[in-house]
C-alpha positions in Angstrom: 72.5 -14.6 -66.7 75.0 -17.6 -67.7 73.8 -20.7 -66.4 76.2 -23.0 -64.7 76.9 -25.9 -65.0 76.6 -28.8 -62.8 78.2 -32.8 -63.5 75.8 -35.6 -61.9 77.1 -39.4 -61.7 74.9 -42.2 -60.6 75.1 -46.1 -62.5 71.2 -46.1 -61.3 69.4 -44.2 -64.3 65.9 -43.4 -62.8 67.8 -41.4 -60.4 69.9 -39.4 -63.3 66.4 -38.8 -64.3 64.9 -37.3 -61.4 68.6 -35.1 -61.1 68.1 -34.1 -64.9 64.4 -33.1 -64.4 65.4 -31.3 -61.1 67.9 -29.2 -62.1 67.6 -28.9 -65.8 65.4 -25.6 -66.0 68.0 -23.7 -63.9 71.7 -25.1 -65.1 73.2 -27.2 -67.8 73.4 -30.8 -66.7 76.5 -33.7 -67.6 75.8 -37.0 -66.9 77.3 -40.2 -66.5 77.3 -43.4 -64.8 80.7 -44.0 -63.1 83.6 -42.1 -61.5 85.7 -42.5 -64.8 83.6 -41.4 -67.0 82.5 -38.4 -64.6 86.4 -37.2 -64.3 86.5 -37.0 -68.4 83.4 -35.1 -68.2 84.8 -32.5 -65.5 87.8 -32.4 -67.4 85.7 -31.7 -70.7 83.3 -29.1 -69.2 84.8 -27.7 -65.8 81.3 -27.7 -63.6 80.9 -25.1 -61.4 79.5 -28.1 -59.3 79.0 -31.9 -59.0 76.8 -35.0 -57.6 77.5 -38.4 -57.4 76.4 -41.5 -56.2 78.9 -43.2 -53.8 78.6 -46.5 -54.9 79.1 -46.9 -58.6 81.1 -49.7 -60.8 84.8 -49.1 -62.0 85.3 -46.0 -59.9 83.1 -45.3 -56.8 82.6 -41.9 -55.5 84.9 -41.9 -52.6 88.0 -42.8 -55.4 86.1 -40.2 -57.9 86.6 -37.5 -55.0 89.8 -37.5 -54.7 91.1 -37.8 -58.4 88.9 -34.3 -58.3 90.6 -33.1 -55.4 93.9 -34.0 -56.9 93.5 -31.7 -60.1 94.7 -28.4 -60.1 92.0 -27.2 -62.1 89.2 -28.9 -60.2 90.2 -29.1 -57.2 87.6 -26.4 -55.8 84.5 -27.4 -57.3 82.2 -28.6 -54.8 80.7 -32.1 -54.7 78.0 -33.3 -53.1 77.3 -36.9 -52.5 74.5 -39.1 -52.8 74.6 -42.0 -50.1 72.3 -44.7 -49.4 70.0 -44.4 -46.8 71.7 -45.0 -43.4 74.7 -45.8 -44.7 77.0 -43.6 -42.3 80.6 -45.3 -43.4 79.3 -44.0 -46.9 78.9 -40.4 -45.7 81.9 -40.5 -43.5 84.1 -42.1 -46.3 82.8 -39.6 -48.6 83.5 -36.6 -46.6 86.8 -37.9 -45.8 87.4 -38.1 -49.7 86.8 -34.3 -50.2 83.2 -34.2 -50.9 81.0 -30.5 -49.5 78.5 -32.1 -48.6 76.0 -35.7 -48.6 72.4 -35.7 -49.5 70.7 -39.2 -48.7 68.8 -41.4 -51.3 66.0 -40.7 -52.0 65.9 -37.0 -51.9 63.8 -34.2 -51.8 64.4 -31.8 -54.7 63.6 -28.8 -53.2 66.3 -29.7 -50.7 68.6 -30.8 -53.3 68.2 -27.6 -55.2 68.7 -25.5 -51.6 71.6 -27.1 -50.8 73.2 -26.1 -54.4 72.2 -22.8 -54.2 74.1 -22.5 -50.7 77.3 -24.4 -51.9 77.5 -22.4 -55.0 77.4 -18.9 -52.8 79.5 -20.2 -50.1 82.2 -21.5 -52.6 82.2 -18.4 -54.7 82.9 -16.5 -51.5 85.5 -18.9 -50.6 87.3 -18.2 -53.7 87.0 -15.0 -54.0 88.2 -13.8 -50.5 91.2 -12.0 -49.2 93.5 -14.2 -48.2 94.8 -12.2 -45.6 91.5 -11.2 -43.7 88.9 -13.9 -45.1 86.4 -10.8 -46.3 84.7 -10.7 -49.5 86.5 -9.9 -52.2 86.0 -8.2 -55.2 83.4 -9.8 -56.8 81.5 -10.4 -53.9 81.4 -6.5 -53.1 80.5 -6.1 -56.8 77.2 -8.9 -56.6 76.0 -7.0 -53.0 76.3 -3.8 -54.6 74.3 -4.7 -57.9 72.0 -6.6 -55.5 71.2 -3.8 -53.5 70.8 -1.1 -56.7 68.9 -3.8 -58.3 66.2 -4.2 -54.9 65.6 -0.2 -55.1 65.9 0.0 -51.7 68.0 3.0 -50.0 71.2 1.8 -49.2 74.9 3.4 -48.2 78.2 2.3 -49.3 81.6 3.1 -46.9 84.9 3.5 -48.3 87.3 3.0 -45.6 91.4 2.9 -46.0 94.2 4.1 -44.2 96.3 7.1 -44.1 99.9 6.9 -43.7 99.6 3.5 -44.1 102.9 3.1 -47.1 105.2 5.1 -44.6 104.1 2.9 -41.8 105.0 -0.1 -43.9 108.2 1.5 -44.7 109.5 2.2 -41.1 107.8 -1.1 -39.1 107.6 -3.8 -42.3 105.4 -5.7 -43.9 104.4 -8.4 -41.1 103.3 -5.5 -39.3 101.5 -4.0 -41.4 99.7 -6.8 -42.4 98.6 -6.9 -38.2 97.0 -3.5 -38.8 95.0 -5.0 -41.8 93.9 -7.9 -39.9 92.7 -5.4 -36.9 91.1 -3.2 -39.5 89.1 -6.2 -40.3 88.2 -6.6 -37.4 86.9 -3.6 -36.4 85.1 -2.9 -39.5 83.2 -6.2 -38.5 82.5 -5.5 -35.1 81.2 -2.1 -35.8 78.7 -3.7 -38.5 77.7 -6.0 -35.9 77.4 -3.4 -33.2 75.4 -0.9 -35.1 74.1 -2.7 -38.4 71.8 -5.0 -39.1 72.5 -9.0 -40.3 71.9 -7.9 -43.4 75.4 -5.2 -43.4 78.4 -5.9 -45.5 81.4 -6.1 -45.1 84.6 -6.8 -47.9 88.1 -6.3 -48.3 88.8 -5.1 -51.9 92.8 -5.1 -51.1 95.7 -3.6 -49.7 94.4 -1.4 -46.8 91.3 -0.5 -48.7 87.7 -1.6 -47.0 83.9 -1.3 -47.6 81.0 -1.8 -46.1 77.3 -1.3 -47.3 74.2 -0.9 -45.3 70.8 0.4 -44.9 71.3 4.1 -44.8 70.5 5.0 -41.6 72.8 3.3 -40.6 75.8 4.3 -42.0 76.8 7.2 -40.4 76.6 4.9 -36.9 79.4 2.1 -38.6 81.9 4.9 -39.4 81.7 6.5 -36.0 82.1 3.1 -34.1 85.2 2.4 -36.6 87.1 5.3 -36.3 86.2 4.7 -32.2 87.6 1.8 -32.4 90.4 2.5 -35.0 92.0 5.4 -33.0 91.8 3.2 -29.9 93.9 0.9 -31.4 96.4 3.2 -32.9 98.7 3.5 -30.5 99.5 0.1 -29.7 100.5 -0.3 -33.9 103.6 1.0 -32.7 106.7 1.1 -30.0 106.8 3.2 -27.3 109.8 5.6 -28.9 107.3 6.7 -31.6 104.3 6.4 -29.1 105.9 9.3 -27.0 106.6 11.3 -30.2 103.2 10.9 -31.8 104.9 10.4 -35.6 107.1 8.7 -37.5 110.3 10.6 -39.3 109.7 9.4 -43.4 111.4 11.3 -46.5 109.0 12.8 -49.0 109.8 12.1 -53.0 112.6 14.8 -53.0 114.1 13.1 -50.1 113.4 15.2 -47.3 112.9 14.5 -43.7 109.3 14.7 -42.7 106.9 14.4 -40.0 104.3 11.9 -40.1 101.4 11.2 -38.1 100.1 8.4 -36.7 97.7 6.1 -38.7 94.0 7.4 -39.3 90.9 5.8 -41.1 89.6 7.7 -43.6 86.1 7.0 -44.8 83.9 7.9 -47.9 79.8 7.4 -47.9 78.1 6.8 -50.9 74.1 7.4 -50.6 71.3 6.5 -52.5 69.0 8.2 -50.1 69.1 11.7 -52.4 70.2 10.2 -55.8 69.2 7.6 -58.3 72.3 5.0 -58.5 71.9 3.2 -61.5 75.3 1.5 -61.8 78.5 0.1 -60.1 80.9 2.4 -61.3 78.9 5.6 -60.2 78.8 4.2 -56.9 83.0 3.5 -56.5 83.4 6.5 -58.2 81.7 9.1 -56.0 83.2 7.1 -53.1 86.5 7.8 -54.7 86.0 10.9 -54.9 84.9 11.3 -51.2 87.5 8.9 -50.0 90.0 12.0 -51.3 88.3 14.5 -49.3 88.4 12.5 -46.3 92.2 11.4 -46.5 92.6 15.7 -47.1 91.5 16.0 -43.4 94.0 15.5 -40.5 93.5 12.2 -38.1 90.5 10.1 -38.8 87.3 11.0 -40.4 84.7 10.5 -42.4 82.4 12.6 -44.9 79.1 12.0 -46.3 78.0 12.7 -49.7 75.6 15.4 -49.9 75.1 15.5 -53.9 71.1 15.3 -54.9 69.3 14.5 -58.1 
């Protein structure tokens, strides 16, 4: 795995000692010894995160924050600061500045090296989340699922997305339809919460397409309570015209009137319970697959897959 990289800044230089020796095994450490020279550096090697001392000549750390916060390229990587013992105005004018978080001189390594580890996972998730719903994107679905194949424990992926969800967009707009993905959110969550575990996840990979991925016994539990909750819901996605009918009027590609539905969920459950899932890929695939077969049905649904080794 790549190691990150991490930008420390302190004018004292036992303590860049003691931060070089600390975190040296597990990332590649920049140093320097004021808030100048550190914004050259991050400008040089982009870290993925940095620490500095909050009182340091030519540029202290409260100034160095926000030149960092200013750039466009930088502006997201986290800092933490190091303060001087009970020196609140330093912490307060620190966090005011921009910095993550404050970590008082002198410091434990093992707590210095905790608090990356969080910072690092809680910015990566920041980043990479939907804008619209705040769930884990993308990569994050990608890191739980190679996570979970990796600890060879069973585990069940759900591929949730809407039907009808285009024609809805079509006839109602797109503020409203971004309503129903922020409800499908939602519900997806409060379903994990109901009948998962802490350990169940749930991400947004776009558009009206969700997942969720949990210990396997649980799975068929999630989808039940979504589609419960979705279909509750339904109705009050729309006016009370289109309530009475129960469908919309939309034109197919040759232009024709049609008669569509109200929205549905369809979901897909991958399971590693009867098969060995080595990979990613084989996991959104099947689910793509099953997904199909679920949108085939009428109203919401959801299948299971049944393949074996």
């Amino acid at each position: 795995m790549k190691k990150l990289r991490i930008l420390t800044l302190d004018d004292d230089p036992d303590i860049l000692d003691v931060l070089d020796l600390t975190l040296s095994e597990d990332y590649i450490v920049f140093q320097g010894t004021n808030g100048e020279e550190g914004l050259k550096l991050a400008k040089e090697h982009t870290p993925d995160l940095i620490i500095t001392d909050y009182k340091m000549p030519i540029m202290d750390g409260r100034h160095f924050c926000r030149a960092i916060k200013k750039d466009i390229i930088l502006q997201h990587t986290p800092i933490i600061m190091l303060t001087g013992k009970g020196e609140v105005k330093d912490k307060v004018g620190g966090l005011e500045a921009g910095a993550d978080d404050y970590l008082v001189k002198p410091f434990e390594p093992n707590e210095l090296l905790a608090r990356i580890r969080m910072i690092l996972k809680r910015t990566k998730r920041s980043l990479d989340a939907n804008p619209l719903t705040r769930l884990p994107g993308n990569n994050s679905i990608m890191d739980e699922l190679q996570y979970r194949i990796q600890n060879g424990e069973s585990f069940a992926v759900g591929y949730a997305d809407l039907d009808k969800f285009k024609s809805y967009n079509d006839i109602y707009g797109f503020e409203k339809g971004d309503e129903i993905i922020k409800e499908t959110a939602r519900i997806l969550i409060d379903a994990a919460q109901q009948k998962g575990d802490p350990a169940t996840f749930v991400g947004h990979i776009g558009g009206d397409d969700f997942v969720y991925i949990c210990d396997d016994n649980m799975a068929n539990g999630i989808a039940e309570e979504i589609i419960k909750q979705f279909d509750k819901s339904t109705p009050s996605f729309y006016n009370e015209k289109d309530r009475q009918k129960g469908y919309l009027l939309s034109k197919n590609r040759q232009g024709e009137k049609v008669k569509l539905g109200l929205l549905a969920i369809s979901i897909g459950i991958v399971s590693s319970r009867n098969q060995e899932i080595k990979h990613v890929a084989q996991v959104a695939e099947i689910g793509a697959d099953l997904k199909k077969y679920a949108k085939s049905i009428e109203g919401s649904s959801f299948v299971r897959d049944q393949r074996q080794d």
